[in-house]
C-alpha angles and dihedrals in degrees: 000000000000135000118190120195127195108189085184109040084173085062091033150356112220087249100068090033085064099053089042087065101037087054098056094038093057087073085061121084090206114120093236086055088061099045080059099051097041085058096050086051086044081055090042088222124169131271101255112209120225137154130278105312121221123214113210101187124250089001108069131246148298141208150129124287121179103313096332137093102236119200129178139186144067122358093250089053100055086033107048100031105032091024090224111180102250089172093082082068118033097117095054088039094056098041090060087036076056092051089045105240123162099241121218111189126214127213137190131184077337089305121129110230113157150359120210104204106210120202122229117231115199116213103241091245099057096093092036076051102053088041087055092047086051098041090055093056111280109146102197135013106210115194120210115195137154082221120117116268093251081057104053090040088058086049110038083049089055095056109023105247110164105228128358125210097208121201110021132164142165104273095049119089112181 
């Protein structure tokens, strides 16, 4: 499942934001990037054209779209390095972050306009896999993830993996 968000339907409809985003994350290899992009071609939606994109790892990516600087990715990344306003939103942003979507945040001229909620689909092994791991003498399955802590509780409980550490990057050593 997908949820696409415009907070500026004058700027831009969810549609097209959609395929924006689709058309500058197919140039990422990250596995959110092609669950974006598999829902744009699902929609059938249209190639958008926009300038070179830039990948800053761990973060998300940036180009030029029409006359606007576009940015996408996380929200510490728009938030911290582009210091994009978040507090317009909270209450949309935390009912997808309830539902557990993986957010992907969407920025224009360091404007907020929009959020695509991705849905996480477990492969059917994953709990049969954790069990086996368990059942040979692993005492404890640890899951590392740059995912929000609501996030990694929902899927470590799904699963059954022990302890979680949530949000972790690469620049972060604890």
């Amino acid at each position: 499942m997908t949820d696409v968000i415009s907070f500026n339907d004058r700027l831009v409809q969810a549609k097209r934001l959609l395929a924006i985003a689709a058309s500058v994350e197919e140039h990422s290899n990250h596995p959110l990037a092609h669950a974006v992009v598999a829902a744009a071609e699902h929609h059938e939606l249209p190639h958008i054209p926009h300038g070179e994109v830039e990948y800053v790892i761990a973060h998300g990516l940036l180009c030029a779209l029409e006359d606007h600087q576009m940015v996408i990715g996380s929200r510490h990344f728009l938030d911290c390095h582009y210091d994009i306003d978040f507090s317009p939103y909270e209450d949309e942003i935390s009912e997808l972050e309830a539902k557990g979507r993986h957010l992907l945040f969407i920025g224009f001229d360091d404007q907020l306009v929009g959020m695509i909620g991705l849905q996480d689909h477990l492969r059917d092994e994953a709990s049969e896999v954790i069990a086996q791991l368990k059942a040979s003498g692993i005492r404890q399955v640890v899951l590392l993830t740059g995912d929000r802590a609501e996030k990694a509780c929902q899927l470590a409980e799904r699963v059954g993996i022990d302890r979680y550490v949530a949000e972790a990057t690469p620049e972060r050593q604890s």
